[in-house]
C-alpha positions, 0 to 999 in steps of 0.5 A, a space after each residue: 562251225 557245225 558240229 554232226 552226229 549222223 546215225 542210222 537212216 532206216 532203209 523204211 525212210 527211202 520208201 513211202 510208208 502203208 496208209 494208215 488210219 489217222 484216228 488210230 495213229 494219233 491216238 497210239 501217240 496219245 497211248 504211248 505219250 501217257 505211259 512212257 516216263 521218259 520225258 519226265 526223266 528229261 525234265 527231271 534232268 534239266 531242272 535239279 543239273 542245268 538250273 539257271 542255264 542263263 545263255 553264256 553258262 556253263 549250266 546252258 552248255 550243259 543242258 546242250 550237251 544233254 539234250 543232244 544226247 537226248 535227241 540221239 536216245 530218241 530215234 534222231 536220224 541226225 542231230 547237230 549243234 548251231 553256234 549262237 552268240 550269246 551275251 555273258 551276263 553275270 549277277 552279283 551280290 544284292 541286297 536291298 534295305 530301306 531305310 526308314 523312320 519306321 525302322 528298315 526293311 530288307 526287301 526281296 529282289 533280283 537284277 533285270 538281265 544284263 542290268 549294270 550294276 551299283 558296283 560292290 558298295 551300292 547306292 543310297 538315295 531317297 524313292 519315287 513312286 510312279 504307276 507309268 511312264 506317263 506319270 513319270 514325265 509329269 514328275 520331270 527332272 525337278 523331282 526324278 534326279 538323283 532317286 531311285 524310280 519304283 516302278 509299281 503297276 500291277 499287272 491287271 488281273 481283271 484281264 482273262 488272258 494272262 499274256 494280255 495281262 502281263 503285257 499290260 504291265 511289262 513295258 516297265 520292266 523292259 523300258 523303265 530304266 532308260 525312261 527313268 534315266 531321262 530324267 537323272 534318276 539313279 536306278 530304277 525298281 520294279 514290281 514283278 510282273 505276275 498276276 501272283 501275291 507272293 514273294 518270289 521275284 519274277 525277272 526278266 531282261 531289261 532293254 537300254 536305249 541308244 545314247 541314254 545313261 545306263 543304270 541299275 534295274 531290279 526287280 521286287 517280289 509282288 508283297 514286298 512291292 505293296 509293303 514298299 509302297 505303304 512305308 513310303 506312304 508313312 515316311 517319303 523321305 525314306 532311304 533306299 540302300 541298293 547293291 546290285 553288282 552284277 556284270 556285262 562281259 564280252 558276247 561268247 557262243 553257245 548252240 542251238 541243239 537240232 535233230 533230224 527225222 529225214 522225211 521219206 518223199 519230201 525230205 528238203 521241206 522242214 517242219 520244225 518244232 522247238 522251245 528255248 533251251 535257255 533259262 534265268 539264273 534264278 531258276 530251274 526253267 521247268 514251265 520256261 521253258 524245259 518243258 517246251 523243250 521236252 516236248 519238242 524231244 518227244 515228238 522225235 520219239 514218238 515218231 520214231 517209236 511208233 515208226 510214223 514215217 513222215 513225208 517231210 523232215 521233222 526237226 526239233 530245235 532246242 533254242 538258244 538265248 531267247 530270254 535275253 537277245 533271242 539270236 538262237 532263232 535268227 541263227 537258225 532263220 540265217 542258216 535255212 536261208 543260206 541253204 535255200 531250205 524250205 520250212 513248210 511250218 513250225 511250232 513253238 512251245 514257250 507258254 508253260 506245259 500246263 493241261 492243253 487247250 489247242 493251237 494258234 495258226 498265223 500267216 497263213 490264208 482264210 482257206 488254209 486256216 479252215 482247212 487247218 481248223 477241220 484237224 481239231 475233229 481228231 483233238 476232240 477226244 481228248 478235250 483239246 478244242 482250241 483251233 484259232 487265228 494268230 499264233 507263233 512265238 519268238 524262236 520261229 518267228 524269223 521264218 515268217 521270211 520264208 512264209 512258213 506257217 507259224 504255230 503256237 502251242 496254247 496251254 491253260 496259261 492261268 497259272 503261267 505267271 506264278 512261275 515264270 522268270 522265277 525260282 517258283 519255276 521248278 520241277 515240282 510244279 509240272 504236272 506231269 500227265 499235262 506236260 505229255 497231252 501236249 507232247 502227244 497234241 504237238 505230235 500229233 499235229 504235226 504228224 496230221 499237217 504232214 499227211 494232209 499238206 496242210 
């Protein structure tokens, strides 16, 4: 179902707006983007109300229902919602205490999403501790039955790029239970993800193969890993004491939350730009992705509040369930195709609103990727000088169909990883002043592409 607010479509839209000069009107956007506090309001609301807005909560259908809202307040000429299903997940009580000659030692850690659960009373078994799914199937059934796995590889921190790192060391999270359960273990835990040492535990979604027993999977902070790891060096007969009673419950539906600014000549052809509306349960989701999202709101304010009449229509798209089976963005790809829409581009803000560096640019040719990189001239006044190949994200990536021009935002991303999937991912962490240079940077682009046909 779909559900419509159309407002008030100022008659300016029907008629081609004066030129005006790029420099100054990007430049008016970065103005107006460094003095207006309503952005910060937003993000203000969506952390201390909708935290732990995990798809299928009641926390999600309220950031919906605001951001909606927000989308009206900023100039939308419409705004609706997009049905999604969604999984319905739900942790429990946890607890993790090993139980040792040295003494016990009460750990700090969180279920993966849509992990099974140990049921209320838990398990007890003894640890084994691997590096890789390599070293785990050297160990074999013989030594892996009946334990639980401690999945302990640190993320590589002599690698610069902090994506690159954290996919370096992931694939344990997503994939190290059903790789464990190969072997008979009972359960698996992993060390967090995270170029940090502290002790918040990052979690995250973890993905069960085909015909495999499913067990439970947790997460633990990156201290509390190394300290496993030296009591297991002292006593490996030690004993884990797990409860992790979380649940799986029937799919439900939840929504993509789009608004509209109709273009004034090319009105059919989209450009869209969107963050994920959703966040863990642990946390309020300020860098991951309420940000992302707040940015996408500006850029319909910015647009309609300095009346930069665009030739096609701009949407921003609050995306739905992208941290656990990312169908918000196939809804939205299914949809566009079964209206024969043309979507010219889209940009994607999921990587932290931390001080902006530029902007990567995928599928498309060597001639429009100069073209395209000719644009950081009108960045440079603001030190925004990153204009490379390759770029996108998950949310816009199934409108790779129709060959739309994928867009990634780039942010300073070193510290992007002591929050993300985390409680550390708060309000208080956002700089605000940060956050708007990239609100007025993704404006501005998109504003320059419009005009350029590029």
């Amino acid at each position: 179902m779909k559900y419509i607010i159309t407002l008030f479509i100022s008659l300016s839209f029907l008629f081609k707006a004066s030129p005006q000069n790029p420099e100054e009107v990007v430049k008016s956007i970065f103005d107006n983007a460094l003095t207006d506090n309503t952005a910060e309001e937003h993000l203000l609301y969506l952390c201390k109300n909708t935290k732990g807005r995990i798809p299928g909560s009641q926390q999600a259908l309220h950031a919906v229902r605001y951001t909606m809202n927000a989308l009206i307040e900023a100039g939308a000429d419409t705004v609706w919602l997009q049905e999604v299903p969604v999984p319905h997940w739900e942790r429990g009580n946890e607890l993790a205490v090993l139980k040792s000659r040295l003494g016990a030692l009460e750990l700090t850690i969180s279920a993966l999403g849509l992990s099974v659960g140990t049921g209320p009373g838990g398990i007890d078994a003894k640890l084994i501790e691997v590096h890789d799914f390599k070293q785990l199937t050297e160990i074999g059934t013989g030594r892996i039955k009946d334990k639980i796995v401690f999945f302990n590889r640190p993320v590589d921190n002599t690698i610069i790029n902090t994506f690159s790192g954290y996919a370096g060391a992931v694939d344990q999270r997503v994939s190290g239970a059903s790789e464990a359960a190969k072997f008979g273990a009972m359960a698996v835990i992993v060390r967090s993800p995270t170029q940090a040492m502290h002790d918040f535990v990052h979690t995250g979604v973890v993905r069960y193969k085909e015909d495999i027993p499913r067990i439970p999977a947790v997460c633990l902070s990156p201290n509390d890993a190394n300290l496993l790891s030296r009591w297991l060096k002292e006593d490996k007969e030690a004993v884990l004491h797990l409860v992790s009673d979380c649940k799986n419950y029937p799919d439900t539906i939840s929504f993509n939350v789009i608004g509209e600014i109709t273009g004034y000549e090319k009105p059919g052809e989209y450009i869209t730009v969107g963050g994920h509306l959703d966040a863990w349960d642990i946390s309020e989701g300020a860098h991951d992705d309420g940000g992302g999202c707040v940015q996408s709101i500006e850029t319909i304010r910015l647009f309609h509040e300095l009346e930069v009449k665009p030739r096609r229509s701009i949407r921003a798209v609050m995306f739905m369930n992208e941290e656990m089976t990312s169908t918000g963005g196939q809804v939205y790809a299914d949809e566009a195709g079964k209206r024969g829409e043309i979507h010219y581009a889209a940009l994607e803000s999921d990587r932290g609103v931390m001080s902006p560096l530029g902007f990567g640019f995928g599928n498309a040719d060597d001639e429009r990727l100069e073209e395209l990189f000719q644009l950081a001239k009108y960045f440079e006044p603001y030190g925004i000088r990153y204009f490379a190949r390759g770029g996108g994200g998950s949310d816009i990536s199934p409108l790779r169909r129709f060959n739309t021009l994928q867009i990634g935002y780039i942010p300073d991303s070193q510290r992007y990883f002591w929050f993300h999937h985390s409680a550390n991912d708060t309000f208080e962490q956002v700089n605000i002043r940060e956050m708007q240079m990239g609100s007025a940077a993704i404006a501005s682009l998109i504003y320059l592409i419009d005009l350029y046909d590029l």
